[in-house]
C-alpha positions as CSV (number, residue, x, y, z in Angstrom):
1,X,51.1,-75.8,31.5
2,X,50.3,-79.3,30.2
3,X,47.7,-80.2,27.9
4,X,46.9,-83.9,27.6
5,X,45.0,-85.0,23.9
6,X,43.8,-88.5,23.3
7,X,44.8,-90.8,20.6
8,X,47.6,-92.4,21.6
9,X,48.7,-94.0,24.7
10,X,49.9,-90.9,26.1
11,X,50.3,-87.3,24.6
12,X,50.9,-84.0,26.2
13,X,51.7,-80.6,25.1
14,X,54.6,-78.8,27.7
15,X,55.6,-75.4,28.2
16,X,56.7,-73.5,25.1
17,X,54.4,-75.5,23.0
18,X,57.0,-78.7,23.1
19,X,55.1,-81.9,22.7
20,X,55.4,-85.6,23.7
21,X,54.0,-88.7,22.1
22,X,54.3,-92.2,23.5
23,X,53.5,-95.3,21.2
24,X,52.4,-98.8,22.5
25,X,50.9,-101.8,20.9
26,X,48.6,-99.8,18.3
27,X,51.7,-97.9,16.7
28,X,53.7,-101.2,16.6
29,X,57.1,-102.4,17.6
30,X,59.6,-98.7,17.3
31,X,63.2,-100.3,17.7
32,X,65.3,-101.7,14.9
33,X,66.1,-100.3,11.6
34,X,63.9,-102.0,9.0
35,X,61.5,-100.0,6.4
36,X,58.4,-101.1,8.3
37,X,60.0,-99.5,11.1
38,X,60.8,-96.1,9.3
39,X,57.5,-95.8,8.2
40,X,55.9,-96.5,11.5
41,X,57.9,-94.0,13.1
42,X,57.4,-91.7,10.7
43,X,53.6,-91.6,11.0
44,X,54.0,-91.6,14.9
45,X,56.0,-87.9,14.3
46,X,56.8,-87.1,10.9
47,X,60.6,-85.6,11.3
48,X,64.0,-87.4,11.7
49,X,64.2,-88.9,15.2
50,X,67.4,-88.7,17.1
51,X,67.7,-92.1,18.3
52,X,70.7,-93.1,21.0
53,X,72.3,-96.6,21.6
54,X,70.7,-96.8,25.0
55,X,73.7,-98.2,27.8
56,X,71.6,-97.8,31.2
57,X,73.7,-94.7,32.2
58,X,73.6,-90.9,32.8
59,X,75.8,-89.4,29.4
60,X,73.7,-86.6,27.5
61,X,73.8,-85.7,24.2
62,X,73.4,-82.4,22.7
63,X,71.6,-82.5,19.8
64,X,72.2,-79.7,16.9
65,X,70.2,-80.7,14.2
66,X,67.5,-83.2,13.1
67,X,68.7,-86.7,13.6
68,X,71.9,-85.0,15.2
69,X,73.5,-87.6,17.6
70,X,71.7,-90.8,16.5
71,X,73.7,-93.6,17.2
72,X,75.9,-92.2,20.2
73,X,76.2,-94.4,23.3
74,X,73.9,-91.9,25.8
75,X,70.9,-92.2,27.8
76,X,69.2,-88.6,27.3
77,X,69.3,-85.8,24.7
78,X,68.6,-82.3,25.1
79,X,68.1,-79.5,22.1
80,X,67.3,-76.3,21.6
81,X,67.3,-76.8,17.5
82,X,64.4,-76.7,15.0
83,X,63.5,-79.2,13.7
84,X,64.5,-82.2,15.8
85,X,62.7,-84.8,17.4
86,X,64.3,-86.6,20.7
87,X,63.3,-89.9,21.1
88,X,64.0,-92.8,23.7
89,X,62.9,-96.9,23.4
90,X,61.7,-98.3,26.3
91,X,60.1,-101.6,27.5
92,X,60.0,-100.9,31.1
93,X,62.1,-98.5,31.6
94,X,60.9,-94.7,32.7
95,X,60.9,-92.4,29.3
96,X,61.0,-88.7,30.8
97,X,60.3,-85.9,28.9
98,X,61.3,-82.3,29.9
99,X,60.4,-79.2,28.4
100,X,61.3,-74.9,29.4
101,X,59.7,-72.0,28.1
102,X,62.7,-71.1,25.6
103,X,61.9,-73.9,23.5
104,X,64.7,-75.9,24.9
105,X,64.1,-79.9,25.6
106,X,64.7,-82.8,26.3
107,X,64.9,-86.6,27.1
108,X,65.9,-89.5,29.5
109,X,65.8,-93.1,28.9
110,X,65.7,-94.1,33.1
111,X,66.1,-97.4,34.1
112,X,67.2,-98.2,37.5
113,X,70.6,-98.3,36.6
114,X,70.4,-95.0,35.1
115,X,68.4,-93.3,37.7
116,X,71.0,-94.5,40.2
117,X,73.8,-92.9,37.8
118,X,71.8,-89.4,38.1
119,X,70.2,-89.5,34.4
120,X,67.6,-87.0,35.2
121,X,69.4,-85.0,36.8
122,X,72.4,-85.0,34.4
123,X,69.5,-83.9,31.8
124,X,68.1,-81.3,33.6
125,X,72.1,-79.7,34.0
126,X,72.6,-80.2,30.7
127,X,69.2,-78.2,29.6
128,X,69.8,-75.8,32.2
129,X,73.4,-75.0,30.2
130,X,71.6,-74.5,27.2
131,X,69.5,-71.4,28.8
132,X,66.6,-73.1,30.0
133,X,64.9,-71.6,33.6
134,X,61.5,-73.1,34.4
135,X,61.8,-76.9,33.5
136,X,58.7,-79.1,34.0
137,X,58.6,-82.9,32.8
138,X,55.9,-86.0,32.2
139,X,56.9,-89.5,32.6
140,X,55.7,-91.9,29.8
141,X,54.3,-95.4,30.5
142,X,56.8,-97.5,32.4
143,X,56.9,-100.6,34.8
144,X,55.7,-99.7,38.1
145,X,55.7,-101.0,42.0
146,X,53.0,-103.4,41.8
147,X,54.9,-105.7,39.4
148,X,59.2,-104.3,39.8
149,X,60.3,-107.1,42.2
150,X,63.9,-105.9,43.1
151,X,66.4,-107.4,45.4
152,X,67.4,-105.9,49.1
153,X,70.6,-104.5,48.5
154,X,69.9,-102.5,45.1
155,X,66.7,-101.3,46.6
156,X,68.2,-100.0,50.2
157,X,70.6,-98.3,47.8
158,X,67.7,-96.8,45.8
159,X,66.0,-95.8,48.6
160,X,69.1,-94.2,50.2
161,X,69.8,-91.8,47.6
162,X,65.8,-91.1,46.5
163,X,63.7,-91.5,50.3
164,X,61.7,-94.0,51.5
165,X,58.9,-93.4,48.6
166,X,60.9,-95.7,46.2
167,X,60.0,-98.7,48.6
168,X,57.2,-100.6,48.0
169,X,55.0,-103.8,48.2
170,X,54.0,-106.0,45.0
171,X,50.9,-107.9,44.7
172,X,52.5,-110.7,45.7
173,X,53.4,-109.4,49.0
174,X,57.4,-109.3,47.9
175,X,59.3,-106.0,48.2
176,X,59.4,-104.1,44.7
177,X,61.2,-100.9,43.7
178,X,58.7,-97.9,42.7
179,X,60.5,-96.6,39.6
180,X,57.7,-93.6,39.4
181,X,58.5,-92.0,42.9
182,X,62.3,-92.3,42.2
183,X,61.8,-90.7,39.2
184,X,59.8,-88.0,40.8
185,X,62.2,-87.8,43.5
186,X,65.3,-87.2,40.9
187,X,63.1,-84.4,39.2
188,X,62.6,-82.8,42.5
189,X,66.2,-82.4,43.5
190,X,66.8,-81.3,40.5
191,X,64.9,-78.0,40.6
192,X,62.6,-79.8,38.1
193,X,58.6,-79.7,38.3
194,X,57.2,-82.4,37.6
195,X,53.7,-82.1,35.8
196,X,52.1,-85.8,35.9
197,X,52.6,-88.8,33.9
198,X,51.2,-92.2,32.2
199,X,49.3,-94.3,35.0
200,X,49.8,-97.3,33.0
201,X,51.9,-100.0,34.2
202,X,54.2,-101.8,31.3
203,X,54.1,-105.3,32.7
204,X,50.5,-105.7,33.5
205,X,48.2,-102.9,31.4
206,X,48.0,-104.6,28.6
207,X,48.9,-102.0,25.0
208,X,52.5,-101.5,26.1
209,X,55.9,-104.2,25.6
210,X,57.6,-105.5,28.7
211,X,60.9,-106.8,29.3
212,X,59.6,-108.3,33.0
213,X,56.2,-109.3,31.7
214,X,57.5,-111.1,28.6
215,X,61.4,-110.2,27.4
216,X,60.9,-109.0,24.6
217,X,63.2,-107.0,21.6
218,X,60.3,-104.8,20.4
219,X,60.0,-101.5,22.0
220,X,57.5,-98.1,22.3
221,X,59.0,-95.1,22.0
222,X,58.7,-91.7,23.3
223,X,59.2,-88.9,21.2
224,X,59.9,-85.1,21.8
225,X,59.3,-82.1,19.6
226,X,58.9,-78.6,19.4
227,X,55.5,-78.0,17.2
């Protein structure tokens, strides 16, 4: 079951009571290691974060402990340990949260590149290994079809491996990648459920950082814990 709550940009509560927080604007810039950062992160969820050095691929990282694996060249964490908080940087990228009934969770940084790599479903496996049955997972805000340009031979590759839904038309009339539906897509084959998401789009809703709307180093983040 998910529960949405309200005061930030998007906030749900999964199965077996694992939560997920996404920052934007109002919670200010999440990436980098500065005490201003520490301290905003620290009021967004108050435990240490497990942090990866994001490479746009499909490793995951077990995480045994609070702040276990920070650091490690990975995409996605999963963890069944108290305590810990999984959390993924994005600024158009799709942050996907998962969540099972034993407590176990976990989450995907999913950017084209990864998705094509199998990210979400890598992270799914990997929570499935830990014991997990029933998973269910939210997307958090990311860039979507109305703004993702994309070229024709990355998209007819997209669309070969995820279905036609990954095609679609920008407002300016140009073929654009939907990053949502792949997403969705990935979850699906997976064995996943997927239980909804942020509507928001990163390069045009205005609250949220955007590598295509304006490149940028600051990020949000999305953060996973068990309560």
């Amino acid at each position: 079951m998910v529960a949405g709550v309200g005061a930030y940009p998007a906030e749900w509560t999964l199965t077996g009571g694992i939560r997920v927080r996404c920052t934007g604007w109002a919670q200010g810039d999440m990436a980098g290691d500065s005490e201003a950062v520490r301290v905003r992160r620290q009021a967004a969820v108050d435990r240490p974060w497990t942090l990866l050095r994001q490479v746009h691929g499909a490793r995951v990282v077990v995480v045994e402990g609070p702040g276990g694996a920070t650091g490690e060249a990975a995409d996605a964490a999963v963890s069944a340990a108290e305590g810990t908080a999984l959390a993924v940087l994005t600024a158009d990228c799709a942050p996907v949260a998962l969540a099972s009934p034993e407590g176990i969770m976990g989450v995907a940084h999913a950017g084209w590149r990864g998705l094509r790599a199998g990210v979400v479903e890598a992270t799914v496996q990997a929570m499935r290994r830990l014991g997990a049955t029933r998973i269910e997972a939210v997307l958090g805000p990311c860039i979507h079809s109305c703004c993702y340009t994309f070229g024709a031979g990355d998209l007819a590759e997209m669309e070969a491996k995820y279905g036609p839904a990954v095609r679609s038309t920008g407002r300016d009339g140009s073929a654009t990648l939907d990053l949502p539906a792949g997403v969705r897509a990935a979850l699906h084959g997976a064995g996943a459920h997927y239980a909804g998401g942020s509507l928001a789009c990163t390069a045009c809703h205005d609250g949220f950082w955007s590598w295509r709307g304006e490149p940028t180093e600051r990020r949000q983040a999305t953060v996973v814990w068990l309560a």
